[in-house]
VOGU-3710 file (C-alpha; in Angstrom, 3 decimals, decimal comma):
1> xxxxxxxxxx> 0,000/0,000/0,000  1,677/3,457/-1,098  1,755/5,662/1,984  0,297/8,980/1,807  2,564/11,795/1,990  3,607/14,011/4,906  2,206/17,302/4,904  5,003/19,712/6,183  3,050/22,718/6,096  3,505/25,247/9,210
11> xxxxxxxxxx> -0,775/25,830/8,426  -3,278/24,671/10,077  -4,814/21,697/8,234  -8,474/23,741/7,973  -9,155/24,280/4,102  -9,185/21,700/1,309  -7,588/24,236/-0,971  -7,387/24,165/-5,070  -4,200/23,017/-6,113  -3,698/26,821/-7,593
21> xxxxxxxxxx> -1,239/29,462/-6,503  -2,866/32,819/-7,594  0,029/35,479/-7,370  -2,341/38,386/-9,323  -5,502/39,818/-10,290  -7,155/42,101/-12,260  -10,812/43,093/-12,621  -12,931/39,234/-12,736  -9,277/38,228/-13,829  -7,034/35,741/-11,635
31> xxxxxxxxxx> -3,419/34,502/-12,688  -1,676/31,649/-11,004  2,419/31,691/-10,494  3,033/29,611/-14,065  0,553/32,152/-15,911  -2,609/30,552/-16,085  -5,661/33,020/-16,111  -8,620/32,050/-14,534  -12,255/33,923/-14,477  -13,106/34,694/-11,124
41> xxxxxxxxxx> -16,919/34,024/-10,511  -16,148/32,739/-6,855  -15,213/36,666/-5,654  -12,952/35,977/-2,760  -16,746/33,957/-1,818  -18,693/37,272/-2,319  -16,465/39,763/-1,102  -14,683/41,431/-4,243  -17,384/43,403/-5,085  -15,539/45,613/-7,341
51> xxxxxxxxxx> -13,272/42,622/-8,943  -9,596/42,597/-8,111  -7,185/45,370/-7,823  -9,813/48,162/-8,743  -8,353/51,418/-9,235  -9,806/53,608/-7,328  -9,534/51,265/-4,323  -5,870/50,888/-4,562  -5,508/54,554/-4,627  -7,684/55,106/-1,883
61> xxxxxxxxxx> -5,914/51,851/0,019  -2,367/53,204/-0,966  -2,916/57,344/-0,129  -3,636/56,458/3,431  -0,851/53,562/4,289  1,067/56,785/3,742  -0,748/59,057/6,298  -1,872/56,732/8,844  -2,336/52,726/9,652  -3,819/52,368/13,251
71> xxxxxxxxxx> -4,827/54,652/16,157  -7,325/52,444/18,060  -10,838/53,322/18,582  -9,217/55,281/21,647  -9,061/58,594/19,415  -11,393/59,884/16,664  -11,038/57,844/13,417  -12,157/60,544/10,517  -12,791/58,198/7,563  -14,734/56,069/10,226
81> xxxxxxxxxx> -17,424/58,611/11,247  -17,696/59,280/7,234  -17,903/55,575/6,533  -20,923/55,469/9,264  -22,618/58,739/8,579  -22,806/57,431/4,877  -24,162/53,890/5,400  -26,649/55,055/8,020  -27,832/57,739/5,071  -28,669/55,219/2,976
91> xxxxxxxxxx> -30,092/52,338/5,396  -32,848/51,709/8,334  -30,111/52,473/10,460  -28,625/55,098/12,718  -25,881/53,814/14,591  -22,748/51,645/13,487  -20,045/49,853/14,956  -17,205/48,368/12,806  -15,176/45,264/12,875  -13,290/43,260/11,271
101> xxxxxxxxxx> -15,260/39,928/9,804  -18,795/38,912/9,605  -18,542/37,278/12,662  -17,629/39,906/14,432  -20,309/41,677/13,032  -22,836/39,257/13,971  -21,376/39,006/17,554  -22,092/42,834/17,365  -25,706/42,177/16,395  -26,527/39,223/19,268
111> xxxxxxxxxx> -24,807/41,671/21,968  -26,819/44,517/20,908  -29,608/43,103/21,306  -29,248/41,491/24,279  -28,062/44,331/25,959  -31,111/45,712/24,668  -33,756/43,853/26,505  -31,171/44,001/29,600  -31,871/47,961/29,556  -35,155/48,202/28,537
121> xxxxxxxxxx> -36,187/46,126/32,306  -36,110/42,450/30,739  -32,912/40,360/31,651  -35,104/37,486/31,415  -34,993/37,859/27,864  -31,812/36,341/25,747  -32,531/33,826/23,433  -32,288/34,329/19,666  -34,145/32,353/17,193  -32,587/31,385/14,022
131> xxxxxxxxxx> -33,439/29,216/11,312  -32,072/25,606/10,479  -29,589/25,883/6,899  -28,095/29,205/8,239  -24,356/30,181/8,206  -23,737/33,027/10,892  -19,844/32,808/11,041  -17,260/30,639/12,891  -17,186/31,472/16,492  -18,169/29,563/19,489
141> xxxxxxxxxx> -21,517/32,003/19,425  -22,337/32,233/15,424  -21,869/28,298/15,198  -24,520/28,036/17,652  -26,289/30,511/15,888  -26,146/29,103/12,663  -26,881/25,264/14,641  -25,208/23,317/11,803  -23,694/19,572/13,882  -20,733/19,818/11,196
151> xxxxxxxxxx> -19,358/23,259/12,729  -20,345/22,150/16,374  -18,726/19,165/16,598  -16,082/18,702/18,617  -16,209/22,140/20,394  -17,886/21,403/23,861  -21,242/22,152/24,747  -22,893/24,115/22,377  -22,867/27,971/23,541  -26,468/28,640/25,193
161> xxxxxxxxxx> -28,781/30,801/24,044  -30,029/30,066/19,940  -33,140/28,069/19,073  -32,754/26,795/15,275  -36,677/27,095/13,679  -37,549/24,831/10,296  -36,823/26,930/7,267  -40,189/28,954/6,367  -42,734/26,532/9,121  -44,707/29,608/10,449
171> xxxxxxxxxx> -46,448/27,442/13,199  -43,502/26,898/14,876  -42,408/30,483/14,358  -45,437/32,098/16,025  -45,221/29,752/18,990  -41,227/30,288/19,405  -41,514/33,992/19,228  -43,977/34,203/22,402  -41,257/32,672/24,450  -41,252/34,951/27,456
181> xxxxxxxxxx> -36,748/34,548/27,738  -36,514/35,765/23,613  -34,552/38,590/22,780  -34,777/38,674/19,123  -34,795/37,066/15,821  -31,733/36,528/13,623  -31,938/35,770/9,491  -30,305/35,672/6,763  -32,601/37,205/3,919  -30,975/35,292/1,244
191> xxxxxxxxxx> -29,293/32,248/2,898  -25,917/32,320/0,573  -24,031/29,046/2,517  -27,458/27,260/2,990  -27,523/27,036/-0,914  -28,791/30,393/-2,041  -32,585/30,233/-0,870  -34,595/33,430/-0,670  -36,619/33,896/1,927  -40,024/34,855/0,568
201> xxxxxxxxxx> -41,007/38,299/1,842  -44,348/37,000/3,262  -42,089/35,140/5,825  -39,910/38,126/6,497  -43,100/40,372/7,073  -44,436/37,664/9,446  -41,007/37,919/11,382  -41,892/41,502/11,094  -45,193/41,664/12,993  -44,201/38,738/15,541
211> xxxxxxxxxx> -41,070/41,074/16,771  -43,137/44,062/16,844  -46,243/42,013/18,646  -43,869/40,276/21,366  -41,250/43,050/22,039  -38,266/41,203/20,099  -35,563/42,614/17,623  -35,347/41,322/14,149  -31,694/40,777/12,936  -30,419/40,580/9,304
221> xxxxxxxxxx> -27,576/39,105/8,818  -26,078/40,616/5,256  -22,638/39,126/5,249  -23,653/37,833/1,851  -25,843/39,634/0,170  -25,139/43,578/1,239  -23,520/46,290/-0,431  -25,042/45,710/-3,818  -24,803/41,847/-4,593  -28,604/41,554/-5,103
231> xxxxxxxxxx> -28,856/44,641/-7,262  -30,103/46,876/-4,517  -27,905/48,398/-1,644  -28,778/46,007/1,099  -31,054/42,850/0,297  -33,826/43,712/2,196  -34,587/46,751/0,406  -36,416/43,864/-2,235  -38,992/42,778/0,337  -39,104/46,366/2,232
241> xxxxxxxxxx> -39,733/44,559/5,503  -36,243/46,640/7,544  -34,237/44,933/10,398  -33,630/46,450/13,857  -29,949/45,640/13,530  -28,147/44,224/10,702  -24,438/42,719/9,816  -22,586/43,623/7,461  -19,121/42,537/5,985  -17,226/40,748/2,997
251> xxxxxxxxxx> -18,419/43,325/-0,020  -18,205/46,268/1,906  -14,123/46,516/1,869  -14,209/44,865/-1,383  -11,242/42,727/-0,040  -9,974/44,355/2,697  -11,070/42,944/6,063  -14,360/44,987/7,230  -17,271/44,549/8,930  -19,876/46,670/10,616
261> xxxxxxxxxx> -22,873/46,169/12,857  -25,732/48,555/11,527  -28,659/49,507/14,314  -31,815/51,499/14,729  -31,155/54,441/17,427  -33,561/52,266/19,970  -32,221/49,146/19,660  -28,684/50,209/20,016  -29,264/52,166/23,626  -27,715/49,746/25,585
271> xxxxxxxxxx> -24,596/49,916/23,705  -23,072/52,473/26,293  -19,305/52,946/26,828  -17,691/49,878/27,912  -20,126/47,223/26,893  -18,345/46,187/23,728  -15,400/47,506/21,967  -12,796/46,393/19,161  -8,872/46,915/18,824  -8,371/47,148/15,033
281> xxxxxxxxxx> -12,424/47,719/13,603  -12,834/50,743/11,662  -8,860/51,368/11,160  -8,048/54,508/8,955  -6,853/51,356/6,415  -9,818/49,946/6,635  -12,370/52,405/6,697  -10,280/54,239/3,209  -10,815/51,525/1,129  -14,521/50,872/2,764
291> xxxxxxxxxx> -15,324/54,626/1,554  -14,334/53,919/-1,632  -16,333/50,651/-2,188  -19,649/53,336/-1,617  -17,696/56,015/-3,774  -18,702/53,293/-6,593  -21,627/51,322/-5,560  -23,618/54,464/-4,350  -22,632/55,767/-7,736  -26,236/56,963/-9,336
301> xxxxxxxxxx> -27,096/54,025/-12,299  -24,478/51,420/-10,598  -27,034/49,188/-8,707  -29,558/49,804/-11,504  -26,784/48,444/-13,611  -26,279/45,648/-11,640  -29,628/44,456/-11,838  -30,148/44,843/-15,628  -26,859/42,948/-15,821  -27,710/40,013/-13,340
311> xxxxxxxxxx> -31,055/39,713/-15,142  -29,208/38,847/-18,738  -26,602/36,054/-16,827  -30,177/34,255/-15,211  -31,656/34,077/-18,262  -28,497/32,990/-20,211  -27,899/30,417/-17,215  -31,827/29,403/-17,401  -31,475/28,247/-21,105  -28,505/26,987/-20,229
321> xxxxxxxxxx> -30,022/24,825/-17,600  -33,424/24,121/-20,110  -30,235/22,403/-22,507  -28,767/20,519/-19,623  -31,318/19,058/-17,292  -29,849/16,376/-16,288  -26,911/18,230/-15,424  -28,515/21,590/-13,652  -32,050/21,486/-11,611  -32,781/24,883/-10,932
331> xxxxxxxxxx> -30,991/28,873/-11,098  -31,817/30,422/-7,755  -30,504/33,636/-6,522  -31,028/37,775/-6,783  -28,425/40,033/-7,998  -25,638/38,682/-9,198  -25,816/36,005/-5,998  -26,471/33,191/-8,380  -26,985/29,246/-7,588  -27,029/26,760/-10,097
341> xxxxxxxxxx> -28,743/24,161/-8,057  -26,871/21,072/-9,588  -28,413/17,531/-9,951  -24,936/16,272/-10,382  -22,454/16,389/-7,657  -21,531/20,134/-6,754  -17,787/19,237/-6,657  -18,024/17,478/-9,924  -19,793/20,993/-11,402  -16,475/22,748/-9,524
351> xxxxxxxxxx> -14,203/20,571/-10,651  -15,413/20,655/-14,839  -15,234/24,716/-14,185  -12,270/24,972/-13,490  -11,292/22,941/-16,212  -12,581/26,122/-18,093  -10,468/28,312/-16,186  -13,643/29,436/-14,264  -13,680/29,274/-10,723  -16,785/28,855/-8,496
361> xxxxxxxxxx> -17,898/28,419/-5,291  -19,576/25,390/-3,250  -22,720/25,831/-1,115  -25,563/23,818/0,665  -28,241/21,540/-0,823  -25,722/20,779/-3,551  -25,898/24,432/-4,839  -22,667/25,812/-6,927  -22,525/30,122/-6,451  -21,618/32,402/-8,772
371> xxxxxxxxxx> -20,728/35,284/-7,348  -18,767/37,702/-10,286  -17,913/41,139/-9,368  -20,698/43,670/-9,330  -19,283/45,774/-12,215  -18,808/42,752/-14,621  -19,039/43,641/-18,329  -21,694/41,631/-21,123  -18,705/40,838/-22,807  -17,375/38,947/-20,041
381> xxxxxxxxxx> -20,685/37,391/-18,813  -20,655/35,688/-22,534  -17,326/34,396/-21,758  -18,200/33,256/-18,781  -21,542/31,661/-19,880  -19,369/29,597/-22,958  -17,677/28,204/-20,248  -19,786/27,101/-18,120  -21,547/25,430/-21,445  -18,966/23,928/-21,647
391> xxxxxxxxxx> -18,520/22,428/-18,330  -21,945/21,380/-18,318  -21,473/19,368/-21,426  -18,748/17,513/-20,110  -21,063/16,348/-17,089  -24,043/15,926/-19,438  -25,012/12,035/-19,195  -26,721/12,190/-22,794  -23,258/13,872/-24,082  -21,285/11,098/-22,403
401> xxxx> -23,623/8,080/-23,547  -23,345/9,520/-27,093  -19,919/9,647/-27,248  -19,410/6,067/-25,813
//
């Protein structure tokens, strides 16, 4: 039996990485060390908004690293109170407080609303209900959040406090959100891990009224699908049904590490001086290249853009799929957060793509994600969509049994 060799890597053995070394990028544009060029539909998994090594980004990125790196939240951050005045403008929100990852963000969000119910005379209450297919991050608190046994495992007890609901069962809903100990309820509108399933706006109106009707906070969690991947600003704006609090991260530095927590004024009063706080979120770095992301996605026409653009890769993708049904099931998604819901392996769908020189990105319920950046061109949506033809033929059983 040949023995399997030694890994010698100083890394942590975490990620089943592609056997690619990408050394740089341009636009949807990747290039590995011995000069391969790859199209980038996986977007550093929905975070390179604006593609790679966008210009005005670098600039922005490369004026400050000559001013100023870090302070600490101990002294006034400029670029951060702009960063915050600007996405309150243009959300539900009023308040903000910046950090460095989704999960951060999201441990923002539970805090904040616990401390909420703490000030407003009801200790009592602390339990957040989430929904079963979720991905909330990858700390002991947003794996119990998010409830999934494959990110708990292993870990101890399971951190107290999150109930995990059926996807979309209202009955269980209503009775869960008269629990006397809940604090609020935490969703994802699109759930991008869980395999890109929308949650119908009914369902996030019922959420709604049951928050409003028991004295809860409703949470968004927009890791995923702010800052312009669904074609509007934040997802939510689709169904019109707001948040209290929302989380925010991966698109909104556009590939530098950023995330913020987003609030109402009411349900961020308990957040007083002391109760939370962060050593590097909302750096001058970060917060520079976070203003420039909104430079261009707040842009007037860009989101409209978006959306007329996303609407011509579904439909290409939808024929494609009407060609190949024995190869793709269904095209889910809003914006340019695509799923090809895949009735052959997802891996074997990753696999043929980047055999293309297309690279995509897993998700639940066998779901491949396409996830280009926001200001893709029609030319290269046509490139993309030959390849993924392409791929699909080689995984198309009535292509194989022909050729045999």
């Amino acid at each position: 039996m040949a023995q399997q060799p030694i890994d010698t890597s100083p890394l942590y053995q975490t990620y089943q990485r592609a056997p690619l070394v990408v050394e740089r990028g341009e636009g949807i544009w990747l290039e590995t060390r011995d000069g391969r060029r790859f199209m980038d539909l996986s977007g550093g998994i929905a975070v390179n908004v604006l593609g790679h090594a966008h210009p005005h980004l670098v600039s922005a990125l490369t004026d400050q690293a000559e001013k100023l790196w870090h302070t600490s939240n101990l002294f006034e951050i400029p670029g951060q109170r702009r960063l915050a005045e600007r996405l309150t403008a243009n959300t539900f929100a009023d308040k903000a407080f910046f950090a460095n990852s989704g999960a951060e963000a999201l441990e923002c969000a539970i805090k904040t609303a616990r401390r909420y119910q703490y000030v407003s005379g009801h200790p009592e209450r602390y339990r957040i209900l989430t929904f079963e297919g979720a991905f909330h991050g990858r700390t002991l608190a947003t794996i119990a959040a998010g409830g999934q046994a494959k990110y708990l495992e292993g870990f101890g007890p399971k951190v107290e406090g999150f109930d995990q609901l059926v996807f979309g069962d209202e009955a269980a809903l209503r009775q869960a959100a008269a629990g006397a100990d809940v604090a609020a309820i935490l969703i994802e509108p699109i759930q991008g891990e869980g395999g890109i399933r929308t949650v119908p706006t009914p369902f996030l109106q019922l959420i709604r009224d049951l928050c409003d009707a028991n004295g809860l906070l409703l949470i968004y969690d927009e890791v995923q699908t702010g800052v312009g991947r669904t074609g509007r600003f934040y997802a939510y704006e689709n169904s019109g049904v707001a948040p209290d609090i929302m989380a925010s991260a991966k698109g909104i530095g556009g590939g530098f590490p950023l995330g913020v927590c987003l609030a109402t004024e009411e349900a961020a009063k308990g957040m007083t001086p002391g109760t939370h706080g962060t050593t590097y979120g909302g750096n001058p770095l970060a917060t520079a290249v976070g203003n420039a992301v909104l430079d261009v996605v707040l842009e007037e026409g860009f989101l409209e853009e978006v959306r007329r653009k996303s609407l011509f890769f579904k439909q290409s993708l939808a024929s494609l799929a009407d060609r190949y049904p024995e190869v793709i099931e269904a095209i889910r998604g809003e914006g340019l957060l695509i799923g090809l819901k895949m009735r052959v392996p997802n891996t074997e769908m990753i696999a043929a793509l980047r055999e293309e020189a297309v690279l995509a990105a897993p998700a639940g319920d066998n779901v491949v994600r396409l996830l280009p950046p926001l200001n893709v061109t029609e030319e290269e949506i046509r490139t993309a969509m030959e390849r993924i033809e392409n791929a699909a033929a080689r995984l198309s059983p009535a292509l194989q049994r022909a050729s045999a």
